[in-house]
C-alpha positions as CSV (number, residue, x, y, z in Angstrom):
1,X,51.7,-105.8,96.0
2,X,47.8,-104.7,96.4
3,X,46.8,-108.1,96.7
4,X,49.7,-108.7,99.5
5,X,48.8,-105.9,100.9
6,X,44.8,-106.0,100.8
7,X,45.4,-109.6,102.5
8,X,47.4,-108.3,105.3
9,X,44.5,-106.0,106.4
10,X,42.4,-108.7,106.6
11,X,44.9,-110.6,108.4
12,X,44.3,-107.7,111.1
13,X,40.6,-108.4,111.2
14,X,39.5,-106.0,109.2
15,X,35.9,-106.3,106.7
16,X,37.5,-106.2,103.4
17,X,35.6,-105.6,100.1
18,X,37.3,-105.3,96.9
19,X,37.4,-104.3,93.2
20,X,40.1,-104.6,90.6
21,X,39.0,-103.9,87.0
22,X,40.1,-107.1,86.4
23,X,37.9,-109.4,88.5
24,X,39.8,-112.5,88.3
25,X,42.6,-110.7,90.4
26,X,40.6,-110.5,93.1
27,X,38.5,-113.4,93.2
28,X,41.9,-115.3,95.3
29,X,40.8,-112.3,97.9
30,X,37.0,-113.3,97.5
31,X,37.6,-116.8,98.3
32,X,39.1,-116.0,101.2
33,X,36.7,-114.0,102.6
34,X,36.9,-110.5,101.0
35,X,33.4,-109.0,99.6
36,X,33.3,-107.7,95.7
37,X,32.6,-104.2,95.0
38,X,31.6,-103.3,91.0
39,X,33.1,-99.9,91.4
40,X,34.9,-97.6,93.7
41,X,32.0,-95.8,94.4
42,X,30.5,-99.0,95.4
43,X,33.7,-99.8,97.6
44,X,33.8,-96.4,99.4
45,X,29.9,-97.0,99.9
46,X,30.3,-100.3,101.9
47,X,33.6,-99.4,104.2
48,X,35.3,-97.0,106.8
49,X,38.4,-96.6,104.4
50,X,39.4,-97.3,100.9
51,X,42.8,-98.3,99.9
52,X,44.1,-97.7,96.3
53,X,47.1,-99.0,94.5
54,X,46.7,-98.9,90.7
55,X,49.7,-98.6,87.9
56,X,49.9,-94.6,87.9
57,X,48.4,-91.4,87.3
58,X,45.9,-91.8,84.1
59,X,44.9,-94.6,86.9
60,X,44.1,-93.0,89.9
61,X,42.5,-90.2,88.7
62,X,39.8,-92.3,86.9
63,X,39.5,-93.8,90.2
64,X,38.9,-91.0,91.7
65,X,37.4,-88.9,89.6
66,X,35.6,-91.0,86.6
67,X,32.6,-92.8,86.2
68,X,31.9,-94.9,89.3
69,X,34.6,-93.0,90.8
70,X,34.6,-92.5,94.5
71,X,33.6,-88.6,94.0
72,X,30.7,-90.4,91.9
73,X,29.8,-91.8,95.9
74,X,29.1,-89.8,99.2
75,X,32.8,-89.3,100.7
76,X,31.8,-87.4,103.7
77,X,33.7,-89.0,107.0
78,X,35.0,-91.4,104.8
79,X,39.1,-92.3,104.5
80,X,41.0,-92.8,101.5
81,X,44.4,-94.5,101.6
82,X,46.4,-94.0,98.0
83,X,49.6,-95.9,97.9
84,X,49.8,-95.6,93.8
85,X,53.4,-94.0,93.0
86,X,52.1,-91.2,91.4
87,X,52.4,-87.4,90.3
88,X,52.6,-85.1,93.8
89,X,51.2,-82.2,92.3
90,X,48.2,-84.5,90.7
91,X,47.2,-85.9,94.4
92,X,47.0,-82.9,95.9
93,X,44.6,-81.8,93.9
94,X,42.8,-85.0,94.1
95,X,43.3,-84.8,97.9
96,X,41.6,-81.3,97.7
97,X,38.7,-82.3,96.0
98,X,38.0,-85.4,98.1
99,X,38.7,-83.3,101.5
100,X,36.3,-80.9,99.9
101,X,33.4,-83.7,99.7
102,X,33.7,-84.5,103.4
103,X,36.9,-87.1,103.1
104,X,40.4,-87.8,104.7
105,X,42.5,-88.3,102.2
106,X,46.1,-89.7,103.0
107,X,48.7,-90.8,100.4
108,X,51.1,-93.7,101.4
109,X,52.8,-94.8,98.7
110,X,55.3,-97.8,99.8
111,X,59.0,-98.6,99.4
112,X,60.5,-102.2,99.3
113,X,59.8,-105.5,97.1
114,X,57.0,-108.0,96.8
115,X,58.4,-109.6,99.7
116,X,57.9,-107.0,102.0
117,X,54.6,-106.6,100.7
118,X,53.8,-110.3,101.7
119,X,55.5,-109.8,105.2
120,X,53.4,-106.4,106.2
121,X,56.8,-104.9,106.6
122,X,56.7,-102.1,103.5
123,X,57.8,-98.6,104.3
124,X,54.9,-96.1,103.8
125,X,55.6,-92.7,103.1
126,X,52.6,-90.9,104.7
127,X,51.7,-87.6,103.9
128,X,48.6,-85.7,104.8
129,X,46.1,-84.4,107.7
130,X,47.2,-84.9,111.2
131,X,43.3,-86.0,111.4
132,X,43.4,-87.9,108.2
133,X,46.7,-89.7,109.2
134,X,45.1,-90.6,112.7
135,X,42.0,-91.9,111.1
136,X,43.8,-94.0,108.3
137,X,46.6,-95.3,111.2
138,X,45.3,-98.6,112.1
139,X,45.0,-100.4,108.1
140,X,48.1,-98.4,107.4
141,X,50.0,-100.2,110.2
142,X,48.4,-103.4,109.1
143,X,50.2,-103.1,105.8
144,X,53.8,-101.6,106.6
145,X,55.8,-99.2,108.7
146,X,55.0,-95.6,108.5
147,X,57.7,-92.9,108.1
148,X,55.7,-89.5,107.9
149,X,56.7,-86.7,105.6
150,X,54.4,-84.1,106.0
151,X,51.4,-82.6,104.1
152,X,49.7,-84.7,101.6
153,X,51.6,-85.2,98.6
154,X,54.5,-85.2,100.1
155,X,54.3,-88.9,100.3
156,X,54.7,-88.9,96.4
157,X,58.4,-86.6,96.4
158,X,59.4,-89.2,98.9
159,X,58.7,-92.3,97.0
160,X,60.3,-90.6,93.6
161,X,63.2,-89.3,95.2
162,X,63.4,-92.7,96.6
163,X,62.9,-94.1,93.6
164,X,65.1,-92.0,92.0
165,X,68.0,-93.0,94.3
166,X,66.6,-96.8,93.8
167,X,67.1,-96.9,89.9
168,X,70.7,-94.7,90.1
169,X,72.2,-97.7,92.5
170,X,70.5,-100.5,89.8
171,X,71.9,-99.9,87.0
172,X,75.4,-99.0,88.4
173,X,75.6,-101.9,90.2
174,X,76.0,-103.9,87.1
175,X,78.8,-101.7,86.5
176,X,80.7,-102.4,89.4
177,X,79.6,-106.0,89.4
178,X,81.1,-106.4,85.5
179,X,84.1,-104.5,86.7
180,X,85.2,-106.9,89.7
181,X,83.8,-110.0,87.4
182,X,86.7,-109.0,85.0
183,X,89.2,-108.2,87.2
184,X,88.9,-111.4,88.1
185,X,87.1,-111.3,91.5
186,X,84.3,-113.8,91.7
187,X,80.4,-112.5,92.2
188,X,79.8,-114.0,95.5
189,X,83.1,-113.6,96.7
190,X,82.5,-109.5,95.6
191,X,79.1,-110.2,97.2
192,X,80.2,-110.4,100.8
193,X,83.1,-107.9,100.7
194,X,80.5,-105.0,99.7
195,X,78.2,-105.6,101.9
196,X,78.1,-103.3,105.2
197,X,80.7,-101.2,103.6
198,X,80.5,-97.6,101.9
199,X,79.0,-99.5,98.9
200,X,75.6,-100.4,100.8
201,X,72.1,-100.1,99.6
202,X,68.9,-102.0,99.5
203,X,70.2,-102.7,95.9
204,X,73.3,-104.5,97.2
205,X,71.1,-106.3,99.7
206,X,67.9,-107.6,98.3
207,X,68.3,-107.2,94.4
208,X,71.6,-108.8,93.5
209,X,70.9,-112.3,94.9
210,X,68.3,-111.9,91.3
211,X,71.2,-111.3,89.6
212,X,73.0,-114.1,90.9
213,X,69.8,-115.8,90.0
214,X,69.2,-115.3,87.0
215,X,65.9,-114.3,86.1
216,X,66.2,-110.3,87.4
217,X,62.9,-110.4,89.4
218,X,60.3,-109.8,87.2
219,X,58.0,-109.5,90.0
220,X,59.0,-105.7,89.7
221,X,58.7,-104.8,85.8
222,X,61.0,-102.7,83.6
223,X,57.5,-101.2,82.5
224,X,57.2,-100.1,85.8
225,X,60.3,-99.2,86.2
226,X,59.8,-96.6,83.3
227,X,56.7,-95.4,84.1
228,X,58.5,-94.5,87.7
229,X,61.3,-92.6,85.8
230,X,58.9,-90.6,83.4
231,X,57.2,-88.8,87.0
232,X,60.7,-89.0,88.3
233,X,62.0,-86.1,85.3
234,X,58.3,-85.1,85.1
235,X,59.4,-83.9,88.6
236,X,62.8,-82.8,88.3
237,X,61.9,-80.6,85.2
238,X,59.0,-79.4,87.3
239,X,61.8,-78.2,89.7
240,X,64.2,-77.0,87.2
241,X,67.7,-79.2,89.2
242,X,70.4,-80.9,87.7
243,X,69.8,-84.5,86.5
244,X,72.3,-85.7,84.7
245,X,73.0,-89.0,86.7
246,X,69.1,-89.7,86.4
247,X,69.0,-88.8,82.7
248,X,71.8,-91.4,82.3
249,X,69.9,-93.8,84.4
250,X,66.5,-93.4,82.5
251,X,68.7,-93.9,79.2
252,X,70.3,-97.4,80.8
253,X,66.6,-98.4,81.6
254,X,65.0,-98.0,78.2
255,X,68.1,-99.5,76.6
256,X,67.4,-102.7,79.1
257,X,63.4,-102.5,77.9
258,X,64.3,-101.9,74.2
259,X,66.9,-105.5,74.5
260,X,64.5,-107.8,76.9
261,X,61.6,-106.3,76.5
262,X,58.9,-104.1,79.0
263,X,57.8,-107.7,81.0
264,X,61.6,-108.1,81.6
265,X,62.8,-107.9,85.4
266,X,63.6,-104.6,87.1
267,X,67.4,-105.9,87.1
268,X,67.7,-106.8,83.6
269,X,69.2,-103.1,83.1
270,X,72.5,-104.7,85.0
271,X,72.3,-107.4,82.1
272,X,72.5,-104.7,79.5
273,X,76.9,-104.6,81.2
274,X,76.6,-108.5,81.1
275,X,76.1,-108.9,77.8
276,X,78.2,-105.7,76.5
277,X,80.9,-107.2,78.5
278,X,80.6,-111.3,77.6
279,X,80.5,-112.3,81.0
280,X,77.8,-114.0,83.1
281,X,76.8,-112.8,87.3
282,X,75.7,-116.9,88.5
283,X,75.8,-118.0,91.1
284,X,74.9,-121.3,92.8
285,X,72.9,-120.9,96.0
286,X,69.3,-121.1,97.7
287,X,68.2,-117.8,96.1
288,X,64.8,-117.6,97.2
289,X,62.7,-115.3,94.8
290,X,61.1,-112.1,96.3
291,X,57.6,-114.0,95.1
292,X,57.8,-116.9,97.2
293,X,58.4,-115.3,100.4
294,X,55.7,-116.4,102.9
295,X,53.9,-114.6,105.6
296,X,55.6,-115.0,108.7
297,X,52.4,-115.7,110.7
298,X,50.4,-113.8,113.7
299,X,53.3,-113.1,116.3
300,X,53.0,-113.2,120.1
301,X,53.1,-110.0,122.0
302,X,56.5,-109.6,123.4
């Protein structure tokens, strides 16, 4: 999704230089024009505004703060974008620190699939600075659609709770899907008669045609998946609510990893019913996956 997403702003025009810590990721970028950075602190040196977007928390913080970090660099009038799902109460002290060298630091982590990532149509849950926010504004609309949620970290309790919502309607769907399979009404036919109903979600929508598919878009990971669900009760125990739907949730999810393995797709936790239950979710169609979506191309002012 960083790579969709880092081609998208400079789509817009922008002057983009890049590091991963694995080069050959971003040598695709380089070859199409991008600039190579050896380090964040080199990144922040060169440009306006860094973006980040790294696995989690251990990540972002060693961006941030470790060797070749960009508090290692001079931050002063600079912008940082972070759209890593991440640990609220760990970006805003990172946010602190980086407004405290001189910096406008935004968090924007996104909502929606690879595909969305590819199209520049992502949600972004903004949280920070009204001057930060204003600054960051033009590559943030060059990547997705802002929905703005207050101070910074606030973008983080967004995309959990979202999450959190995300993984409940995944691995109940399964459930339902199973149930009507049995009962003897057909996938597709179950397919169309949800959809638009009281049973709606971007689950229903996007994810089940990857059921129907077969392969449980692996675009998304189950490691990811986890790794989403261990901040998720992080937070919640944090919080001190009730949890028991998540905790079930969670436990569906790492019974799905500990079957198909971490590298298995996102959707493999409805699999988990399939297999329990001896039935199979095909069906026969054009099921385009989220991966092989295409840009839709500059549009024309309306």
């Amino acid at each position: 999704m960083g790579k969709a997403a880092a081609r998208n702003i400079m789509r817009a025009g922008f002057d983009l230089t890049v590091h991963d810590i694995n080069k050959s990721a971003a040598d695709p970028l380089v070859a199409e024009g991008a600039h190579w950075a050896d380090t964040p602190a080199s990144v922040i040196d060169q440009v306006d505004i860094v973006v980040s977007m790294v696995f989690g928390p251990k990540q972002i913080e060693q961006v941030v703060r470790g060797a070749g970090g960009l508090l290692s660099a001079n931050c002063k009038g600079k912008g940082w974008i972070d759209m890593t799902t991440s640990s609220p109460m760990l970006m805003r002290e990172l946010a602190i620190e980086f407004e405290s060298a001189g910096g406008l630091p935004v968090d924007s982590p996104v909502t929606g699939s690879v595909d969305s990532a590819i199209r520049g149509d992502m949600i972004l849950f903004v949280g920070g600075k009204e001057a930060a926010i204003a600054y960051a504004k033009p590559v943030l609309e060059a990547v997705g659609v802002i929905r703005l949620v207050g101070q910074y970290g606030n973008g983080y309790v967004a995309k959990l709770v979202n999450n959190q919502l995300w993984f409940i309607h995944a691995a109940s769907i399964g459930e339902a899907m199973v149930a009507a399979k049995k009962a003897g009404l057909e996938p597709d036919v179950w397919w169309a008669a949800m959809k638009g109903g009281a049973a709606e979600s971007f689950v229903m929508q996007h994810d089940v045609p990857s059921i129907f598919a077969g392969h449980y878009d692996p675009s998304f990971r189950l490691e990811l998946c986890l790794k989403d669900l261990v901040l998720i009760d992080e937070l919640l125990r944090f919080l001190g609510t009730r949890d028991e739907i998540t905790q079930a949730t969670y436990s569906r999810f790492r019974e799905a990893a500990q079957r198909y393995g971490v590298a298995a797709g996102e959707m493999t936790v409805c699999k988990v019913i399939e297999d329990d239950a001896g039935v199979a979710l095909r069906v026969a169609g054009d099921w385009t996956p989220p991966w092989e979506v295409k840009h839709p191309g500059k549009r024309e002012p309306a």
